[in-house]
C-alpha positions in Angstrom: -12.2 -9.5 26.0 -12.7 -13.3 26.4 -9.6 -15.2 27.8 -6.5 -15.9 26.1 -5.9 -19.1 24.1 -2.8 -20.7 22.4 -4.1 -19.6 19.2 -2.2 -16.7 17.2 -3.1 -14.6 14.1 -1.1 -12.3 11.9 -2.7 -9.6 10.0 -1.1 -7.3 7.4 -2.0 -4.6 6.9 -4.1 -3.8 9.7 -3.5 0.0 10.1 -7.0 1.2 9.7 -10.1 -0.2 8.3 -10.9 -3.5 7.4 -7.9 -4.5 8.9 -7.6 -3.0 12.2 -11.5 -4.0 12.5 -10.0 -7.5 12.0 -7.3 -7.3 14.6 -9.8 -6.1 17.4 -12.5 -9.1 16.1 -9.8 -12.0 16.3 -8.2 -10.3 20.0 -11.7 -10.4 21.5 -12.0 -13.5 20.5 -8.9 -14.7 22.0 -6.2 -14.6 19.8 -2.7 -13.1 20.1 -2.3 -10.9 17.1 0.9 -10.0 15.6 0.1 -6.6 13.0 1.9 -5.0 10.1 1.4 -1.2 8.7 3.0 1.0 6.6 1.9 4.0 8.6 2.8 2.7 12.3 -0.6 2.8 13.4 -0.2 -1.5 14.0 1.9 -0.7 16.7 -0.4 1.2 18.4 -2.6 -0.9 18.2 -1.1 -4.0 18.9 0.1 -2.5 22.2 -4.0 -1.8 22.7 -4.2 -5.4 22.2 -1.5 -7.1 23.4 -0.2 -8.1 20.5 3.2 -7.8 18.7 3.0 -4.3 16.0 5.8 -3.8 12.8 5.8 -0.8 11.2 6.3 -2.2 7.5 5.0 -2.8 3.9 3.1 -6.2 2.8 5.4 -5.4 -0.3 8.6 -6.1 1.4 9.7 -9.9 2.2 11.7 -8.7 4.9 8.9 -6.8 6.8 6.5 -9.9 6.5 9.3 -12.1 7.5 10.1 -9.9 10.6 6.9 -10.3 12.1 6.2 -13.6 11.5 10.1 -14.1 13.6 8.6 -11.8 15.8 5.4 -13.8 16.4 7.3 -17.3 16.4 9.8 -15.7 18.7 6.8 -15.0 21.9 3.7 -18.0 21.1 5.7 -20.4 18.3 2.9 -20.4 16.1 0.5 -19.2 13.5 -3.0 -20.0 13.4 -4.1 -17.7 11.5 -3.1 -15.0 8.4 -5.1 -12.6 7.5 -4.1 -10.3 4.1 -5.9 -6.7 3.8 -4.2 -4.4 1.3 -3.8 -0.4 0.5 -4.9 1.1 -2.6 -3.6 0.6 -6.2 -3.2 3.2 -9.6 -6.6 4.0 -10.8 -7.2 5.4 -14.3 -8.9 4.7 -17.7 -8.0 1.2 -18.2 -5.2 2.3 -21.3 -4.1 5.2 -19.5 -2.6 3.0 -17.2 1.0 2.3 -17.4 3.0 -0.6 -17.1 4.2 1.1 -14.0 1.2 1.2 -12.9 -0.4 -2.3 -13.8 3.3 -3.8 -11.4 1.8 -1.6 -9.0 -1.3 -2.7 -8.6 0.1 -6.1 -8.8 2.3 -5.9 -5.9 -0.4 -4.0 -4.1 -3.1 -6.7 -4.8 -1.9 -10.0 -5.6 1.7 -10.3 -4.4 0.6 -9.1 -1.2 -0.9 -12.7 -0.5 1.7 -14.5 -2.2 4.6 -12.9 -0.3 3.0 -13.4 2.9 1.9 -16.9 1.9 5.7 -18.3 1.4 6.8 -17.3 4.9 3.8 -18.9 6.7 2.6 -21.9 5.0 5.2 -23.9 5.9 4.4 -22.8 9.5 0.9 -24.0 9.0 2.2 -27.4 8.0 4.6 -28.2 10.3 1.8 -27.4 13.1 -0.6 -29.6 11.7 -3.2 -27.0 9.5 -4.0 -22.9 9.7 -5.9 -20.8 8.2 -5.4 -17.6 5.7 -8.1 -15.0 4.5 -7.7 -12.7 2.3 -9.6 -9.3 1.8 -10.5 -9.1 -2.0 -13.3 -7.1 -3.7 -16.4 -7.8 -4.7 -15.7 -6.4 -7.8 -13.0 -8.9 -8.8 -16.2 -10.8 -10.1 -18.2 -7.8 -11.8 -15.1 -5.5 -12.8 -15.7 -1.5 -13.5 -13.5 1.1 -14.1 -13.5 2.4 -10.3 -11.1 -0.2 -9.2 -9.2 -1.3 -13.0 -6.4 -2.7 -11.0 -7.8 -4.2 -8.3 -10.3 -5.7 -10.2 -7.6 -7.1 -12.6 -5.1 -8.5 -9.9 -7.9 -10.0 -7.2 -9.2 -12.2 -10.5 -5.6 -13.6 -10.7 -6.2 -13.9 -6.7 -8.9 -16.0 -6.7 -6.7 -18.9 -9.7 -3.9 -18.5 -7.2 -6.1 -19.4 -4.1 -7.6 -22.5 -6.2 -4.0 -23.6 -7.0 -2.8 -23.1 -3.4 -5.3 -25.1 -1.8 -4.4 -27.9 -4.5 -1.6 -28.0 -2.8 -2.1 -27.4 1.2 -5.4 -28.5 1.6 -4.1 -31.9 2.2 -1.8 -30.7 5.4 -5.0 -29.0 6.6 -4.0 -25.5 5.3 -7.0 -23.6 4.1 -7.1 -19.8 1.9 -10.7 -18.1 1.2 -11.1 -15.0 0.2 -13.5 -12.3 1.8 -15.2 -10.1 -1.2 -16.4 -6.8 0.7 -18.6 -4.0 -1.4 -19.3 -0.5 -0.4 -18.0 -0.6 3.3 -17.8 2.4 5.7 -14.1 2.5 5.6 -14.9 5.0 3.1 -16.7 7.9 3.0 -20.2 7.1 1.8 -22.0 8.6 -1.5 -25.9 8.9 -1.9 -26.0 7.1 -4.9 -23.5 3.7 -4.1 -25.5 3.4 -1.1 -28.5 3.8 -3.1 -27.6 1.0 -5.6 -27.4 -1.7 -2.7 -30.3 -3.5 -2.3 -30.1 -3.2 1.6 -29.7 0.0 0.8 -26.7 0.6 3.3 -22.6 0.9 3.7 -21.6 -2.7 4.9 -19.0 -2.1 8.4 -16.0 -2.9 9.0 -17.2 -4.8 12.2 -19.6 -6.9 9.4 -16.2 -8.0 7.7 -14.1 -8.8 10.6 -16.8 -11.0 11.7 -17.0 -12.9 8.3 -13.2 -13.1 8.7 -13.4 -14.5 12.1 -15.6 -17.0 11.1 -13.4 -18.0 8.0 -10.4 -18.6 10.0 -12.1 -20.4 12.6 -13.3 -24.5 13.3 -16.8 -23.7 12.2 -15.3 -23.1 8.3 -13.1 -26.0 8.6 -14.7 -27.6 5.3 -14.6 -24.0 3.3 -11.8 -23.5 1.6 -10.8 -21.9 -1.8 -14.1 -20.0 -2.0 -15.0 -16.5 -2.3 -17.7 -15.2 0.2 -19.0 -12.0 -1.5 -19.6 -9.4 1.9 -21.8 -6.6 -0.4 -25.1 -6.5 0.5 -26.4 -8.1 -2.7 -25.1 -5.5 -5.0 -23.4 -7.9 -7.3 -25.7 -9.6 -9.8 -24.0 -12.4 -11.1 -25.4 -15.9 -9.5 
């Protein structure tokens, strides 16, 4: 692990997966790391790392805001946000309630928005920061795997274009990472078979792109989506 700098990053969500990935990229890199789950594997973690774990929901305020307190209370800062997210309803797109639709809503969109609020003003006050946000690649191409995802990440990527109307000029900046078929899940012949490299991205492949979002060589890139799927999207 490289030396410890003043820098600090807080990611939500970073149980398993993508977002525990994340938390292990931006600590070997040098960051303290502050880490919220719903399943108390951040704390674990975090203790791996260093780092400051919450067992909590990126659905709750309260959660968000007690690790961001947290976080403020040891290193007075945030650097860096990183949003990853659970799963939302899945079904035939009019089989889905309106339960369900909220749902996916909060799971997918609010998530950002919630843990936006509490750190922005952070970033500001500090002089700039950085958040990324785990999307999906299919928030471009939608299909009826992911109807809610799909639905909410579009809204994502008009509220990351607003919010950097607004921040980018106190050096705040908000991208969103766009990952395909990634070996967080278990892998099937035929999505791997549709990729044109013809392989499951890793999670190590996103926490990299995420490390290099929230770091001084992105400075200039901000409210843009970086599709992470191995070419499997078509559109240009």
């Amino acid at each position: 692990m490289k030396p410890v700098t003043d820098k600090t990053a807080i990611i939500i969500a970073a149980g398993s997966g993508m977002g525990a990935a994340t938390a292990r990229k931006l600590a070997a890199d040098g960051y303290h790391v502050g880490l919220l789950s719903s399943s108390g594997k951040a704390e674990a973690l975090a203790q791996e790392l260093g780092g400051i774990g919450v067992a909590g929901t990126n659905q709750s305020q309260a959660d968000i805001q007690k690790l961001v307190d947290l976080v403020m209370e040891r290193w007075g800062r945030v650097d860096v946000l990183v949003n990853s997210a659970g799963n939302g309803p899945r079904a035939p797109v009019l089989e889905l309630t309106d339960e369900d639709w909220h749902a996916g809503l909060d799971a997918y969109f609010l998530n950002v928005v919630r843990a936006a609020r509490v750190v922005t003003p952070i970033m500001v006050r500090q002089g700039g920061g950085a958040i990324v946000n785990i999307s999906t690649a299919w928030a471009l191409e939608p299909v009826d795997l992911f109807p809610t995802s799909a639905v909410s990440r579009a809204g994502l990527m008009s509220f990351t274009k607003l919010f950097v109307d607004e921040y980018a000029k106190h050096n705040v900046r908000m991208n969103n990472v766009l990952p395909g078929w990634i070996n967080s899940k278990p892998e099937q012949a035929a999505r791997r078979a549709a990729v044109p490299m013809q392989r499951y991205g890793t999670v190590e492949e996103i926490a990299a792109t995420i490390a290099f979002l929230a770091g001084e060589g992105s400075a200039y890139i901000n409210g843009q989506n970086i599709r992470v799927d191995g070419g499997l999207m078509r559109s240009v």
